[in-house]
C-alpha positions as CSV (number, residue, x, y, z in Angstrom):
1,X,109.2,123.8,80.1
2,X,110.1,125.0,76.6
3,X,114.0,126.5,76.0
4,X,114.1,126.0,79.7
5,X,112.9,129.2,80.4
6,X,110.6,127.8,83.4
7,X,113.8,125.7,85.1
8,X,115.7,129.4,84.8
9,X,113.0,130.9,86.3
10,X,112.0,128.8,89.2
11,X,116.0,128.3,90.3
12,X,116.2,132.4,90.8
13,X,113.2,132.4,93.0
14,X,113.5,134.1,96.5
15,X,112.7,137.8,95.4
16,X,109.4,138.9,95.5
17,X,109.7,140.0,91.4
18,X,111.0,136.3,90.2
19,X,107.3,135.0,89.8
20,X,106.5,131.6,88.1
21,X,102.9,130.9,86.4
22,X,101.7,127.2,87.1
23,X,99.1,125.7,84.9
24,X,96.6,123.6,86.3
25,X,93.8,122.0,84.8
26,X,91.5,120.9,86.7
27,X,89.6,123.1,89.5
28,X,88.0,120.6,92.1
29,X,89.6,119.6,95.7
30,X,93.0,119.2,94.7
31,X,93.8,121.2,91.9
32,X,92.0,124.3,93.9
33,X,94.6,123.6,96.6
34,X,97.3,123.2,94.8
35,X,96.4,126.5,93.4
36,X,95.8,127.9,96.8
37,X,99.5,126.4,98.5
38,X,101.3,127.7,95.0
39,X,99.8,131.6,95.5
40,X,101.0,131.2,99.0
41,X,104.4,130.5,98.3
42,X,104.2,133.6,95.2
43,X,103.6,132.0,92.3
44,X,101.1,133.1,89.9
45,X,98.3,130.6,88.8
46,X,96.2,130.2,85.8
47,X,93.2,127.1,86.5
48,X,90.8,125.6,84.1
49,X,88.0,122.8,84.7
50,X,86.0,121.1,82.5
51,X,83.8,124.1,81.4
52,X,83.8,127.4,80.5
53,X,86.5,129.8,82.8
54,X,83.3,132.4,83.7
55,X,82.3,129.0,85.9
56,X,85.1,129.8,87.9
57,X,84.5,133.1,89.1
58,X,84.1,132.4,93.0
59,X,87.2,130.6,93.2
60,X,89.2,133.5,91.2
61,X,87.1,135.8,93.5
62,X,88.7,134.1,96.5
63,X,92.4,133.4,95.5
64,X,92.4,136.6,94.5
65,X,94.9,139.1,91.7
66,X,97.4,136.5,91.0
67,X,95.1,134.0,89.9
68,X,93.1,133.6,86.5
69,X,91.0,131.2,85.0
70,X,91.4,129.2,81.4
71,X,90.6,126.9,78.9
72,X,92.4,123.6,79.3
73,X,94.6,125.1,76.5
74,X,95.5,128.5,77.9
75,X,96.1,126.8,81.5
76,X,99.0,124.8,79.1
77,X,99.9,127.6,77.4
78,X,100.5,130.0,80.3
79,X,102.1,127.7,83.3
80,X,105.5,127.6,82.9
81,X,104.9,123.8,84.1
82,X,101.3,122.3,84.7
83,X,99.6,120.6,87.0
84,X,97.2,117.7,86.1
85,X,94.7,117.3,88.5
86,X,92.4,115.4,86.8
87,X,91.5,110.9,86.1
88,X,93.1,109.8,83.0
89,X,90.8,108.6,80.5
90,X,91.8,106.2,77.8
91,X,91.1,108.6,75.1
92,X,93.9,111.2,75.9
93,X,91.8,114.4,76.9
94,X,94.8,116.8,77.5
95,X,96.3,119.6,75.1
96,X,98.9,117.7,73.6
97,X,100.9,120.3,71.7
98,X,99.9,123.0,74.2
99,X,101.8,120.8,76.6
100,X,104.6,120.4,74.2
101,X,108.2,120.7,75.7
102,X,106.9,121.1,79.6
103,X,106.9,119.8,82.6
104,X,103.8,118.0,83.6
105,X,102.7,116.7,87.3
106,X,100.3,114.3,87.4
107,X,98.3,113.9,90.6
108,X,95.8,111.4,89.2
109,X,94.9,108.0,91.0
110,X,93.6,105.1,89.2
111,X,90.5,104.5,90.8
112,X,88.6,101.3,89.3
113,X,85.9,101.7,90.8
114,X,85.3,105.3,89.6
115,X,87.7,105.5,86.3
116,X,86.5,102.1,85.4
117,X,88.9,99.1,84.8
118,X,91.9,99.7,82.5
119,X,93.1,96.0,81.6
120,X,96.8,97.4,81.1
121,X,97.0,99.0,84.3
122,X,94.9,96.2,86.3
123,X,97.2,93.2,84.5
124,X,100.7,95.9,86.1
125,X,102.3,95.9,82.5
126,X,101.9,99.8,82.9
127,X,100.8,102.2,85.7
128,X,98.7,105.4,84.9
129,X,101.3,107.3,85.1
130,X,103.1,105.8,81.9
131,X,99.9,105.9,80.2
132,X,99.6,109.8,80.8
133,X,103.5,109.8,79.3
134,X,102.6,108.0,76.4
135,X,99.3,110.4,75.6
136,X,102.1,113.2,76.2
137,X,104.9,112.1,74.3
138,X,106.6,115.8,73.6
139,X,105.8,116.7,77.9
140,X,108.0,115.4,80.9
141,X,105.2,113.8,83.3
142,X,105.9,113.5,86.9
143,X,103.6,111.6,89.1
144,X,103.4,114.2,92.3
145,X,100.7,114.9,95.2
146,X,99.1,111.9,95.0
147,X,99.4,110.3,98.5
148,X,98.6,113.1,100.7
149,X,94.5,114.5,100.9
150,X,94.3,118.1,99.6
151,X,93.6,119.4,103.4
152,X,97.1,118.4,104.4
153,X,99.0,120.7,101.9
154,X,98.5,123.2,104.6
155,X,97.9,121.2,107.8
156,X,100.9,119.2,107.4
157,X,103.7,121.4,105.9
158,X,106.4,122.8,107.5
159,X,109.7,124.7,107.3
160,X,113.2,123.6,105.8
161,X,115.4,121.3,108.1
162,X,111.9,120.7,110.9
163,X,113.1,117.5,112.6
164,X,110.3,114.6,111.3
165,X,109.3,116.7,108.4
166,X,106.4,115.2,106.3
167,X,107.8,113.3,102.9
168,X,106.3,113.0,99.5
169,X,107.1,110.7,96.7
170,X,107.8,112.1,93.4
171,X,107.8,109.7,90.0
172,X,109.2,110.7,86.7
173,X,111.5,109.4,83.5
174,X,112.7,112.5,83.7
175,X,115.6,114.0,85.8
176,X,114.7,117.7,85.5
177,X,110.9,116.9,86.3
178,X,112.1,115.3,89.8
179,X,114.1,117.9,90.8
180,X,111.3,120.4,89.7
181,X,108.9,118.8,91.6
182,X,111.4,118.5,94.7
183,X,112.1,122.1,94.6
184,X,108.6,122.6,94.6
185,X,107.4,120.3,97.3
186,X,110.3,121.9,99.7
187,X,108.6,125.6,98.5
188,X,105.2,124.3,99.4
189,X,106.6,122.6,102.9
190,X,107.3,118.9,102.1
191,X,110.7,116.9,102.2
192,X,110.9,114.1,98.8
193,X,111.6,111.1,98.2
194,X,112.7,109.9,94.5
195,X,110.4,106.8,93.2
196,X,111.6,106.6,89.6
197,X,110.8,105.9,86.9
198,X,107.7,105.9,86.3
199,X,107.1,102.1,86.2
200,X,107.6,102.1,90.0
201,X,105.0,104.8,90.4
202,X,102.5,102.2,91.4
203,X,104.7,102.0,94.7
204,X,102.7,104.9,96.3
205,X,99.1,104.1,94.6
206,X,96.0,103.6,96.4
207,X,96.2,100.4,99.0
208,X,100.0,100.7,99.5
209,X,101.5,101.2,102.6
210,X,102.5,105.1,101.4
211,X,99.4,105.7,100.6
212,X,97.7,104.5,104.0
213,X,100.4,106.6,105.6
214,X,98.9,109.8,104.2
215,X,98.7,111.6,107.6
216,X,102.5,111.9,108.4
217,X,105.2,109.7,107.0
218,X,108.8,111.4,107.2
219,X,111.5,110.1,104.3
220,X,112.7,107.4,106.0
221,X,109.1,106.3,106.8
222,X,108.3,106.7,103.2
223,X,111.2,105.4,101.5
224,X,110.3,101.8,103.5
225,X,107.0,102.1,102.7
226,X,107.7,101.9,99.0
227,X,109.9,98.9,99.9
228,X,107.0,97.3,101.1
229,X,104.6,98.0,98.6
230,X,103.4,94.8,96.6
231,X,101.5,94.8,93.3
232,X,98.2,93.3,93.1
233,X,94.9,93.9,91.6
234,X,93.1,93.9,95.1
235,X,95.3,96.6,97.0
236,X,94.2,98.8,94.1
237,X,90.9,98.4,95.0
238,X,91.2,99.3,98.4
239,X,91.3,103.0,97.8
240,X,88.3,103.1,97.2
């Protein structure tokens, strides 16, 4: 969030004229409902995929005023912090000084068998996560949404203070970008739990126990399932 507008912004939400903008490139099954459960709670929303915005004309049809579509770019340029809903690939593919100064949530997975093997993630000297900091050096990455299927940002959200409220794990080197995305998950109807720094982000990757808990884990639930998690090559694999 450059100058900290954004932060300043989001804090004084609660009136129906302190609207946000949220970035998000990258239009399929999550990042469309990610778009859909940020309209819902009033923000604004500006989307991008991989081609040209007129390709996204039905999904602008149907979340309707408050939502526009965008390059890769403009989605950066306009979200006062972005959501990446895409894989990483090796050879960054993000707007690097479009993303320059903000906030940026990550919901990727590493997924072998479709990203292919990345040795450095595969051998645990680095998660994904790290690598998407390191393509975004000047951006605050947050790993966030990445153990709960897209379906569930509705079905399983609930108010503040519901006893056995569903928990989701945020991941960041950044202070500002946790509470960011904790603010957000409460708007959107989650509790959080804090898995920092990004180096423990692998905690809540595919074949771990929080991410075979998708379906309802409250934050005591999912702070012992990070506990549990174990690194290895082959519980990787099993998200498949």
């Amino acid at each position: 969030m450059s100058n900290g507008m954004g932060q300043d912004r989001l804090s004084t939400r609660g009136s129906p004229g302190a609207m946000t903008t949220i970035g998000i490139i990258g239009a399929g099954e999550v990042g469309s409902q990610i778009a859909r459960a940020a309209l819902a709670a009033g923000y604004e929303v500006v989307i991008a995929n991989s081609r040209e915005p007129e390709t996204l004309r039905d999904l602008i049809a149907e979340l309707g005023p408050r939502a526009r579509a965008a390059t890769a770019a403009g989605a950066a340029v306009a979200g006062d912090f972005v959501v990446v809903a895409v894989p990483l690939k090796l050879k960054n593919d993000m707007p690097v000084e479009e993303l320059a100064g903000k906030i940026v949530l990550d919901t990727n997975n590493y997924m072998p068998w479709r990203d292919g093997h990345y040795p450095v993630v595969d051998s645990g000297e680095k998660t994904e996560h790290e690598l998407r900091q390191e393509q975004l050096p000047t951006s605050k990455v947050a790993k966030a949404f990445t153990h709960i299927q897209a379906p569930r940002l509705f079905l399983s959200a609930s108010p503040p203070g519901t006893p056995n409220r569903h928990a989701l794990s945020v991941s960041s080197n950044y202070p500002e970008a946790v509470a960011l995305v904790t603010r957000l998950y409460d708007q959107f109807g989650f509790d959080t739990v804090d898995n920092s720094p990004l180096s423990e982000s692998w905690r809540s990757g595919p074949g771990q126990p929080a991410w075979f808990a998708h379906q309802h884990q409250t934050a005591p639930e999912l702070q012992a399932n990070l506990a549990r998690a174990r690194r290895s090559t082959s519980s990787r694999r099993q998200g498949r």
